[in-house]
C-alpha positions in Angstrom: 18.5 50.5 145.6 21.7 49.0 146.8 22.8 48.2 143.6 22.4 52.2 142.1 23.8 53.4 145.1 26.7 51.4 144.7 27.5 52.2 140.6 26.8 55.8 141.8 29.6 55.3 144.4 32.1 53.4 141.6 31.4 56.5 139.1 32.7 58.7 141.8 35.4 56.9 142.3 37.1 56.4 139.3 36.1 56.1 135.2 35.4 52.3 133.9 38.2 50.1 133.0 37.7 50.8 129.0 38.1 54.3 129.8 41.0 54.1 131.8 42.8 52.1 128.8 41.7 55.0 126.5 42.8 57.6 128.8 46.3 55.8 128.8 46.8 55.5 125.2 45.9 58.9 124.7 48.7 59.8 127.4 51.3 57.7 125.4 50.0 59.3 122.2 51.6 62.8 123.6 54.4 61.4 125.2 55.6 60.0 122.0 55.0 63.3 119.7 56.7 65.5 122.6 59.6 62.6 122.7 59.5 63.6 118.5 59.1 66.9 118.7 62.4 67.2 121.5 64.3 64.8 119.4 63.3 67.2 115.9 64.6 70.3 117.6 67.8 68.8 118.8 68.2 67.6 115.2 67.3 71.3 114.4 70.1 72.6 117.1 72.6 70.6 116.1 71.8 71.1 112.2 72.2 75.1 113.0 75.2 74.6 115.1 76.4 72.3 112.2 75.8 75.2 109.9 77.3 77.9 112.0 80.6 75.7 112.0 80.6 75.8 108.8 80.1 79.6 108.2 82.8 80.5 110.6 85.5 78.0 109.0 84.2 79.2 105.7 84.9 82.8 107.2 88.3 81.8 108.5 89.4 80.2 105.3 88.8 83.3 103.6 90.4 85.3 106.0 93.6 83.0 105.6 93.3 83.1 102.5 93.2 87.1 102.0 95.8 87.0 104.4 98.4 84.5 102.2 97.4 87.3 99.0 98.3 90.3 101.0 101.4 88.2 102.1 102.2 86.8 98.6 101.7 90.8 97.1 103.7 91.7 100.1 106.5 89.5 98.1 105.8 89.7 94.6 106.5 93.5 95.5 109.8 93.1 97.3 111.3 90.6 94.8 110.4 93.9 92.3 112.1 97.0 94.2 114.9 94.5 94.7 115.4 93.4 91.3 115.0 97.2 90.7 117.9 97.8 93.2 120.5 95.2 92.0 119.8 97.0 88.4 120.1 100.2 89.5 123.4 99.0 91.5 124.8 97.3 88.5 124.1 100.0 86.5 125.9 102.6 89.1 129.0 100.3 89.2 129.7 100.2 85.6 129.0 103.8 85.2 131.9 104.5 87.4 133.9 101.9 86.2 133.4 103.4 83.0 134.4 106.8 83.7 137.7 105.5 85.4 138.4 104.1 81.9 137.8 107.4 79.7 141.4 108.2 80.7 143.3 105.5 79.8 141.1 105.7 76.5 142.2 109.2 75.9 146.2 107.7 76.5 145.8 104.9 74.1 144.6 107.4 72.1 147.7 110.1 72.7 150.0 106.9 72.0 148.2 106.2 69.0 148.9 109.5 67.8 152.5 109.7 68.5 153.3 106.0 67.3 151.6 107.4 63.8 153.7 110.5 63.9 156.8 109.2 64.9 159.5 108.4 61.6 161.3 105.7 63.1 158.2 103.9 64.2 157.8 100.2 62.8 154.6 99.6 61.2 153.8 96.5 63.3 153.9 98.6 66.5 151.5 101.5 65.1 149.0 98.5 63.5 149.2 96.9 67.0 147.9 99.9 69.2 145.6 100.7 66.6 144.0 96.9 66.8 144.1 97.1 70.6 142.4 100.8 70.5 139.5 99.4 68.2 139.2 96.6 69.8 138.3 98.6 73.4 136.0 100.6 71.1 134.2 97.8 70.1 133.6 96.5 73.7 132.4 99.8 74.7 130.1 100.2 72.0 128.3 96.9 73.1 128.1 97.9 76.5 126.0 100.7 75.0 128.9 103.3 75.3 129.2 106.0 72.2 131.0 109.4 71.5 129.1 112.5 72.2 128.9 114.5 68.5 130.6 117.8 69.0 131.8 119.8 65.6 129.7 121.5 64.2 126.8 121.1 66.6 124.9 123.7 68.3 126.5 124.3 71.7 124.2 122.2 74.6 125.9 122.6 78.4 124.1 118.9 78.8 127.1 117.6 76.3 129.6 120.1 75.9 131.9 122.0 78.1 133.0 125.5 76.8 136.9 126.3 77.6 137.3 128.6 74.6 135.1 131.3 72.6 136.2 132.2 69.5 134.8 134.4 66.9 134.4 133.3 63.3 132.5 135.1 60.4 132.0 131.1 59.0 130.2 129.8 62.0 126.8 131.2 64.2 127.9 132.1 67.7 127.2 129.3 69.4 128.2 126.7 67.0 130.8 124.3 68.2 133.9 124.5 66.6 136.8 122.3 67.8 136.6 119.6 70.1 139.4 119.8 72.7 138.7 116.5 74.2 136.0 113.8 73.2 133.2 113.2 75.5 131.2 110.0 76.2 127.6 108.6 76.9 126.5 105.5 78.2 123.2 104.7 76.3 121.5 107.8 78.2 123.6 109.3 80.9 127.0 111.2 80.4 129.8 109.7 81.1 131.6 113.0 80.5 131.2 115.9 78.6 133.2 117.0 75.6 135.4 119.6 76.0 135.1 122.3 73.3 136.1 125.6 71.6 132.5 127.4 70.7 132.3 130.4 68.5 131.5 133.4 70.1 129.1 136.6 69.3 
C-alpha cells in the first residue's frame, strides 16, 4: 500500500526519467528548425536587400547614362549650329569682300579699254593688263563668282537695274537691251545687279 501510494506520489511529481530525455530532444528538435528557419529568412533579407541594391544602381546607371546621351546630344548639336555659324560667317565675309572688289574690277576693266584704244600704246602694256584682268577672272570664277547674263534677256528686277527705257520696234518691251554696267553673282546671291537700258512699251 506504501509502495502504490508512493509511485502515485512520483507520477505527480514529475514524468519518468526516459520521458524526460524524450521531452528534451523533442525541445532541441524545435530549437534547431526555429535557429534554421531565423537563419533562412536573414538569408532571405539580405538576398532581397542584395537585390534591391542592385535594382537601384541598375536604375542609377541608366539614369547616368540617359543623362551623358542628353549631354552628348546637348554637344553633338552645338558643335552643328556652330559649324553652321563659322560657315555662315565665312560666307558673309567674302561676300563683302567681294563686293568691295567689283569696283576695281570695273577699273581694270576701263584701263583695259583705254590701253586697247589708245595709238601710242605698246603692245606689251595692253597684253599685260589683259593677263592680269583674266587672271582675276579666273580666281573669281573658282570662288564660285560669275557675270549675271543681261542682253537680250527678259528684264528680272532680281538681276537687273533699269536706268533707261527705250523703245525699239526690234525688241519686246521689256527685253534688255544694253548693259550699262555688268553685274555679278556669287554661286546664288547677288553681288550686284547689272545695270541696264530695257526697251520700253
Amino acid at each position: 500500500m506504501l509502495d502504490e501510494e508512493k509511485n502515485n506520489h512520483k507520477k505527480a511529481e514529475g514524468k519518468g526519467p526516459e520521458e524526460s530525455e524524450g521531452q528534451d530532444l523533442e525541445t532541441n528538435e524545435v530549437e534547431v528548425a526555429e535557429v534554421i528557419m531565423e537563419e533562412d529568412a536573414l538569408e532571405a533579407d539580405e538576398q532581397s536587400g542584395h537585390d534591391q541594391a542592385i535594382r537601384e544602381w541598375q536604375q542609377e546607371k541608366d539614369e547616368l547614362l540617359e543623362q551623358i546621351k542628353r549631354k552628348q546630344a546637348d554637344i553633338d548639336n552645338l558643335r552643328r549650329r556652330s559649324k553652321i555659324e563659322q560657315a555662315e560667317a565665312r560666307e558673309y565675309a567674302l561676300h563683302q569682300f567681294l563686293c568691295r572688289l567689283l569696283p576695281v574690277i570695273d577699273n581694270l576693266e576701263r584701263a583695259l579699254e583705254s590701253a586697247r584704244l589708245a595709238e601710242n600704246m605698246p603692245d606689251g602694256h595692253v597684253k599685260g593688263l589683259e593677263m592680269i584682268y583674266d587672271q582675276l577672272i579666273q580666281i573669281l570664277e573658282q570662288e564660285g563668282v560669275s557675270e549675271i547674263e543681261a542682253v537680250g534677256c527678259k528684264f528680272d528686277p532680281n538681276y537687273h537695274h533699269a536706268v533707261i527705257q527705250e523703245k525699239s520696234d526690234d525688241n519686246e518691251p521689256g527685253t534688255v537691251l544694253e548693259e550699262l554696267q555688268k553685274g555679278y553673282q556669287h554661286r546664288k546671291k547677288i553681288l550686284r545687279p547689272s545695270m541696264v537700258k530695257v526697251c520700253g512699251e
